[in-house]
Each structure stands twice: as C-alpha cells, then as structure tokens.
Residue, then its C-alpha position, 0 to 999 in steps of 0.5 A: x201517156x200509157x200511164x194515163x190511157x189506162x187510167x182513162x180506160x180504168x175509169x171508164x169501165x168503172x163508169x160503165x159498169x156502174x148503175x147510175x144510183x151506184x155513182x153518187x149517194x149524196x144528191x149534192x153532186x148531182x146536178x137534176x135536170x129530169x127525173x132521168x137525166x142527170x150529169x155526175x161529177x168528181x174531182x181526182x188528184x192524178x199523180x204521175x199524170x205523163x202525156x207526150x208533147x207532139x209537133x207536126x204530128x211527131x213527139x217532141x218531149x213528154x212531160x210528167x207530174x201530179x194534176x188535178x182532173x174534174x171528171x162530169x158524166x152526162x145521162x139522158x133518160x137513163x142513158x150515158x151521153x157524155x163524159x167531159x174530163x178537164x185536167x189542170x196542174x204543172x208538169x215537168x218537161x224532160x229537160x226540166x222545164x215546168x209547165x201548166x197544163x189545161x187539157x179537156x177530154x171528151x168522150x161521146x157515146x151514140x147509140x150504135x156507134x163507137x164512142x168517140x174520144x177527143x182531146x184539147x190541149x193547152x200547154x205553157x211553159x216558165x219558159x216561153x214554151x207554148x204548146x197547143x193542140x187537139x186530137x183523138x184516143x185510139x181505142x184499139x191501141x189507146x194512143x193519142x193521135x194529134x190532129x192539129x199542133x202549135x208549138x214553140x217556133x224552136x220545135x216547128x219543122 
C-alpha cells in the first residue's frame, strides 16, 4: 500500500507542479469544454501495485501485481478541481488467489481547504472471494482508512 500512496503522492506533485500547457501537447487528450476549462487524461500500467484488503476496519491480506489506471485531472477556469483515478487488473492474495480488481480514487481540492482523497474498492476473487469497500487517504501518513467494508462471510467477525 506504501508502494502506491507513493506513487500517488508522486504523481500529485507532478501534477501540481505542472502548468496546465506542460500536461499535454497533442489537444487530442484534451477534452475542451472553455477556453479555461479543460479535463486532462492518461493511462499508466502500474507494476508492483500492492493494496491491503480490510475487514471490519482491520487487514485481512494484502494483494499485489501489475494494473492499469486512467488517471483525468479537471481544471476550471485555470484551477484544478479534481483528479479521478480508476485502476482495473489481477492481482495475487498472499495465499495465492487471484483477484480482479476495479478501484476508483478521488481527489478534490477547494479553495482554502485540504484536498480530500476518497477511495472505492471492488474486489473478486477465482475463488468466491468478494471484497468491497470505500474510505480515505490520510494525507499526513498516507494511509488508507476503511470507512465501510464487505467481505467474504469467511473473514467477518
């Protein structure tokens, strides 16, 4: 989970560090809505992606492997409004069970305000494992914090 919070965080300060021209030069990817109002997009492939699964609020097992993620930064006259990360793929559970993931981050930023960054989960494994969830990332210690979990009737309390 470390792994990625980092390259989150990495990838946030690219993105806020860039002028909005830096981005993109091909106005392709660019989806127009106003002269200043513009939503960015790119695709990654994320290799050794590794996010805990949580029950009850607790870690149960941590998955890993390569995903893909489409990343779509939001600016509204000139000022980023949003960032939307979706990652889909299969991962591996430690116990060797594969699973498909479909996850989506959120971060949104306000004016005098911290940004917020909330995450939704969605993972299935070949074996009947089912896990949902959402929460949020600390940004002090960039932890995930599970707000609402449902998993296999095997790791419920």
């Amino acid at each position: 989970m470390k792994k990625i919070a980092f390259f989150v965080l990495g990838l946030s300060f690219l993105m806020m560090g860039c002028t909005k021209e830096d981005m993109y030069e091909n106005e392709v990817d660019v989806v127009l809505k106003s002269a200043e109002t513009k939503t960015y997009q790119a695709k990654f492939t994320e290799d050794g992606y590794l996010t805990p699964l949580f029950c009850d609020g607790e870690m149960v097992d941590y998955v890993s492997g390569n995903i893909s993620s489409h990343w779509r930064v939001h600016y509204k006259n000139g000022v980023r409004q949003w960032i939307i990360i979706n990652f889909s793929g299969t991962l591996t559970s430690s116990n060797g069970e594969v699973l498909t993931i479909r996850e989506t981050d959120k971060m949104l930023f306000e004016e005098g305000m911290d940004p917020t960054y909330t995450i939704r989960w969605n993972i299935m494994g070949e074996n009947g494992s089912h896990y949902i969830g959402s929460g949020y990332v600390d940004w002090t210690t960039w932890d995930v914090v599970p707000e609402m979990t449902v998993c296999p009737p095997e790791n419920q309390k």
